[in-house]
Legacy VTK file of the C-alpha trace (Angstrom):
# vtk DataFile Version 3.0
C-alpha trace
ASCII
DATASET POLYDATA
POINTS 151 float
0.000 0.000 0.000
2.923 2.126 0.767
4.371 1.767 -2.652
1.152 2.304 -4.132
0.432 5.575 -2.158
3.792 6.424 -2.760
4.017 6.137 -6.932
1.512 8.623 -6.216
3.561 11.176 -4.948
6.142 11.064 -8.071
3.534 11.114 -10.808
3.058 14.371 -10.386
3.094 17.169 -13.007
6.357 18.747 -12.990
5.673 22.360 -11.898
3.723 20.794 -8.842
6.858 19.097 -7.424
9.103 22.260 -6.131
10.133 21.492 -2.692
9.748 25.203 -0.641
10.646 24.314 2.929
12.861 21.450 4.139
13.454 20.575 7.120
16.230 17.424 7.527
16.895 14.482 9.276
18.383 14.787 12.588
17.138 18.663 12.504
15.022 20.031 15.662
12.793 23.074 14.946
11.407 24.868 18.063
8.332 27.405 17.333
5.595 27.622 14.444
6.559 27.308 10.836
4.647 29.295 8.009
5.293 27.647 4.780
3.814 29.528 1.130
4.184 25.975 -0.661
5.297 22.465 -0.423
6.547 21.207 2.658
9.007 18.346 3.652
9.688 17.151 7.218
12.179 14.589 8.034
13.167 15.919 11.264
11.742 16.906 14.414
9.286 19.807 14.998
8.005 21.474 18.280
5.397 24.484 17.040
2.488 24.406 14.673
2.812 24.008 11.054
1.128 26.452 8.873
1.740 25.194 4.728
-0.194 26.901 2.087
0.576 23.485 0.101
1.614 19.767 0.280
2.897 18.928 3.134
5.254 15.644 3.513
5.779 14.138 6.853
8.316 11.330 6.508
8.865 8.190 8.723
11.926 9.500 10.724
9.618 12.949 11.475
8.924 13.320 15.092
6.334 16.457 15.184
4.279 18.162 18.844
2.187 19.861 16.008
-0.498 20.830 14.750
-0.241 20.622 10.802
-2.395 22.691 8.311
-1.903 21.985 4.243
-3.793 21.061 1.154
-2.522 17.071 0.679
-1.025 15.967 3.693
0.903 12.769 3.722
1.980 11.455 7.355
4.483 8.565 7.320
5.671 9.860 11.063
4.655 10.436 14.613
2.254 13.429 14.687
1.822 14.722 17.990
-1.315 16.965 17.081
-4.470 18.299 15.004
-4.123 17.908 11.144
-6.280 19.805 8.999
-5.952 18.949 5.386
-8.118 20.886 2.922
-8.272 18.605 0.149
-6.616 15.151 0.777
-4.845 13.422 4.008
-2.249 10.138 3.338
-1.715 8.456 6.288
1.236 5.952 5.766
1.384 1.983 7.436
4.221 3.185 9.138
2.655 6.396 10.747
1.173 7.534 14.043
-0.900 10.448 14.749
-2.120 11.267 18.352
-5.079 14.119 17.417
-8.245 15.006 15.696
-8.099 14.636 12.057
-10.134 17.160 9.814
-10.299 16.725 5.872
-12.397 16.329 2.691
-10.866 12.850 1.894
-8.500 9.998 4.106
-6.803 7.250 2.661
-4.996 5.256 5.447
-2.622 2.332 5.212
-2.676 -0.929 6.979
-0.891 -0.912 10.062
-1.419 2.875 10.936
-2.192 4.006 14.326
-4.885 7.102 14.964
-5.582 7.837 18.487
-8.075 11.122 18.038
-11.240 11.751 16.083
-11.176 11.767 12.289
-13.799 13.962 10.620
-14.476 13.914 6.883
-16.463 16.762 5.449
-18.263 16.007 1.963
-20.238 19.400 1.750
-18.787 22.689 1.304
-21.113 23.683 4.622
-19.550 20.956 6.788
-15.993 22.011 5.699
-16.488 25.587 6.764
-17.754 24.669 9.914
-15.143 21.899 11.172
-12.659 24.147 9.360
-13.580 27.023 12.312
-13.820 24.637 14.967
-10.300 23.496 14.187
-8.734 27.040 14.265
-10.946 27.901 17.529
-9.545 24.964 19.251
-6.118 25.647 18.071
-6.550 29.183 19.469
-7.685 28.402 22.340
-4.829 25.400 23.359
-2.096 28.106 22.321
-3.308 30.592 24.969
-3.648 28.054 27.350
-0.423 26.520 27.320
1.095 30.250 26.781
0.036 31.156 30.359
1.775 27.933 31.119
5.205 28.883 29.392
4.584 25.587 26.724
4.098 25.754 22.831
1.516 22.871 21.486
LINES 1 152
151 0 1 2 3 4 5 6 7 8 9 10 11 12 13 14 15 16 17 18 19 20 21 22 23 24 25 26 27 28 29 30 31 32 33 34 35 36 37 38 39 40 41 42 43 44 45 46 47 48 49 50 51 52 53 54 55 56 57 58 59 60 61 62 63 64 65 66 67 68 69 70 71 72 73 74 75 76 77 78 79 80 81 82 83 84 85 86 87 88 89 90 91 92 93 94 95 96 97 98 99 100 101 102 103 104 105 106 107 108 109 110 111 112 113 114 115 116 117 118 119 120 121 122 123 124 125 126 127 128 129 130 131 132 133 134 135 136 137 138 139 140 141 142 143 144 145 146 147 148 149 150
């Protein structure tokens, strides 16, 4: 299923495969990210993850985030809330600890999710879950703020 998913990932049309943010193996990032296109995590992330496109978690990725993007694939540990506005790909080898919001979910065999998924199929149901996400965000961020901790 992996390799399936995968292929998927390098038929792409060329233009659509520009790689904006990186962030390595071995590499820890401490506070929020705001990416304006494609994102690829390999290393580890403490702060929320704002991508205005794809966003790639891979297997090594350990992430305490919450993760907003268009396609989201998540082959890593996720510590947090995904949002995904058009497409989430959760990998066999992945594990995400949080509430799951998207228009479509494809998961592989052997994944672990430990949170609530919700799939939206009207543009009414998106809108809503969409705000309940970033209210929920808002609110755990000034929380844990008067506690000194970043979610």
């Amino acid at each position: 299923m992996a390799a399936k998913i995968a292929s998927k990932l390098i038929t792409r049309k060329p233009g659509e495969f520009s790689i904006n943010t990186i962030i390595g193996p071995n590499s820890l990032v401490r506070g929020d990210i705001e990416a304006s296109g494609f994102t690829r995590v390999d290393g580890n992330v403490k702060g929320n993850l704002n991508a205005k496109g794809r966003v790639v978690i891979g297997e090594s990725a350990r992430m305490r985030s919450s993760i907003t993007g268009t396609n989201i694939t998540i082959g890593g540990v996720v510590d947090g809330n995904i949002l995904a506005s058009e497409r989430l790909i959760v990998l066999s080898s992945a594990l995400i600890i949080g509430d799951i919001v998207t228009r479509r979910i494809e998961a592989g065999e052997g994944c672990m999710i430990h949170g609530r998924v919700r799939v939206c199929q009207s543009e009414e149901s998106w809108e809503r879950a969409k705000s309940e996400f970033r209210n929920k965000r808002q609110n755990l961020n000034a929380a844990s703020s008067l506690y000194g901790q970043r979610t």
